[in-house]
C-alpha positions as CSV (number, residue, x, y, z in Angstrom):
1,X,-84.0,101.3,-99.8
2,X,-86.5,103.9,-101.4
3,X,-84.7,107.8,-101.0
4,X,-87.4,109.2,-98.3
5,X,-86.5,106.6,-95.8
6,X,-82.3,107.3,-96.2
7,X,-83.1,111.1,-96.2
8,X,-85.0,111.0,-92.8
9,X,-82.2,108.3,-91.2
10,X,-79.8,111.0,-92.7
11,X,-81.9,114.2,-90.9
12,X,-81.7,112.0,-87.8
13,X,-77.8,111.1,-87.8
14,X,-77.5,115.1,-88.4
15,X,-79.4,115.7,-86.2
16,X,-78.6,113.5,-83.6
17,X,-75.2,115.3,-84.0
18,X,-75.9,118.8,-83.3
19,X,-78.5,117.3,-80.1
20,X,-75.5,115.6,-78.8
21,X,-73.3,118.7,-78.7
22,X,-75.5,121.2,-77.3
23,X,-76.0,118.8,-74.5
24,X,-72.6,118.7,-74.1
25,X,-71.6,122.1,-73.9
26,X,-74.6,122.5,-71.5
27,X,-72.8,120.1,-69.6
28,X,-69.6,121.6,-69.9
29,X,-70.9,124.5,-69.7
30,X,-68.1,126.6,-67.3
31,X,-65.1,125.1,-69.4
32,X,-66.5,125.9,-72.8
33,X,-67.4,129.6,-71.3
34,X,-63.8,129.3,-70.3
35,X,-62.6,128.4,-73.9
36,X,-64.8,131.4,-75.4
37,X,-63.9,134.3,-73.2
38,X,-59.9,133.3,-73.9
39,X,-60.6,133.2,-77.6
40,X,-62.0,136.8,-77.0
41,X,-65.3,135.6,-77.9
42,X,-68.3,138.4,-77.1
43,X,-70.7,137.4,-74.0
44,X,-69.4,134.1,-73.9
45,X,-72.4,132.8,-71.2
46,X,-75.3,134.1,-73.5
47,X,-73.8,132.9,-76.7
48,X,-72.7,129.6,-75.4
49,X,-76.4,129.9,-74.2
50,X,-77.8,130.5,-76.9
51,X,-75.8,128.5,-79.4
52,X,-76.5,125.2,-77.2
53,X,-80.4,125.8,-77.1
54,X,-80.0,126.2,-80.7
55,X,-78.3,123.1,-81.1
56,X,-80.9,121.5,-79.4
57,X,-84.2,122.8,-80.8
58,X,-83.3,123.2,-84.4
59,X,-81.2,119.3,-84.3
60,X,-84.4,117.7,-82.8
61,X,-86.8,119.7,-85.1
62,X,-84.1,118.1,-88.3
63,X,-84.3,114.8,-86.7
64,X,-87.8,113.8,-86.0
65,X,-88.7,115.8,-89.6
66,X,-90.5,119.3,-88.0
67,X,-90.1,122.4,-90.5
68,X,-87.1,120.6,-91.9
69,X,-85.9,123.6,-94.1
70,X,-86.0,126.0,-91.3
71,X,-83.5,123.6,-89.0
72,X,-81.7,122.9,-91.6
73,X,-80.9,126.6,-92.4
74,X,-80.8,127.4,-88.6
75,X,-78.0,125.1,-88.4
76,X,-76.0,125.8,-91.3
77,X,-76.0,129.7,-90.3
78,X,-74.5,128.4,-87.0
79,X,-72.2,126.1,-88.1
80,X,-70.6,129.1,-91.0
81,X,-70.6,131.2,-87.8
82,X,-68.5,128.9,-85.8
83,X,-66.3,128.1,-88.5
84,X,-65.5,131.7,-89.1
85,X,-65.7,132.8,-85.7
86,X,-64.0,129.5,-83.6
87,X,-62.2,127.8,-85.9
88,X,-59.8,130.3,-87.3
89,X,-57.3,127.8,-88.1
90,X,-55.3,130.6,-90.2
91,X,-54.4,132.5,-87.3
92,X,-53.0,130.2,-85.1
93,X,-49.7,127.8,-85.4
94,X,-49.2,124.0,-85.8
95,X,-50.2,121.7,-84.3
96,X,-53.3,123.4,-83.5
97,X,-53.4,124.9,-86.7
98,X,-54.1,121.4,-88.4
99,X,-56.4,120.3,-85.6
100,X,-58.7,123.5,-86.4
101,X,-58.3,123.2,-90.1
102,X,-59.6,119.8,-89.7
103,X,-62.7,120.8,-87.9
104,X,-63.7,123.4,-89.9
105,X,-63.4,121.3,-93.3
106,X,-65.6,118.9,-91.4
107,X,-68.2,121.5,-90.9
108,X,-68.1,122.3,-94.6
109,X,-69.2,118.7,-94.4
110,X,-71.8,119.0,-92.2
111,X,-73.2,122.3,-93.8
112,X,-73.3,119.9,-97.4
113,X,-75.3,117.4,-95.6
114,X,-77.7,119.8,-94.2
115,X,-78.3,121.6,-97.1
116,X,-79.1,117.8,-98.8
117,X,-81.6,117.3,-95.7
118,X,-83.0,120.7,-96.0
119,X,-83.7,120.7,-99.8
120,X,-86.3,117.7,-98.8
């Protein structure tokens, strides 16, 4: 399969990703507000806002191929953010120690894979 046609599937399975979880949290929207304002998280409405929108518009831009570098770097700026701001598996204790750890070495993942689809 020639390499432009498995870098735009991989763009839209990346994509499709970070789509699929802004709708979700839009859709969840008063239990992941919930989550964020325990976790002491600042504005938790506008940045759940915010962060969902951004989810939205920068994964559909990355999947149908629109200014590719500038989702892809949209993205990876929010997904470092919500590692280092969410997913501080350091301060908590097992078992949700490992269940954050494992999220946020996914999103190191994720964060590789978009900087491969927004090198294109």
């Amino acid at each position: 399969m020639p390499v432009h046609i498995v870098q735009a599937i991989g763009a839209l399975l990346i994509g499709a990703v970070f789509v699929i979880a802004g709708i979700e949290h839009f859709a969840k929207f008063k239990a992941m507000r919930g989550y964020l304002a325990a976790r002491k998280f600042p504005a938790p409405a506008l940045m759940l806002a915010a962060g969902s929108a951004l989810e939205i518009v920068a994964g559909l831009m990355l999947a149908v191929g629109l200014a590719v570098p500038v989702a892809a770097g949209a993205l990876i700026v929010f997904t470092l953010a919500t590692n280092l701001t969410l997913l501080r598996f350091w301060t908590s204790e097992e078992p949700e120690r490992q269940v954050l750890r494992n999220a946020f070495l996914i999103n190191f993942a994720v964060v590789g894979g978009l900087l491969l689809a927004g090198a294109v």
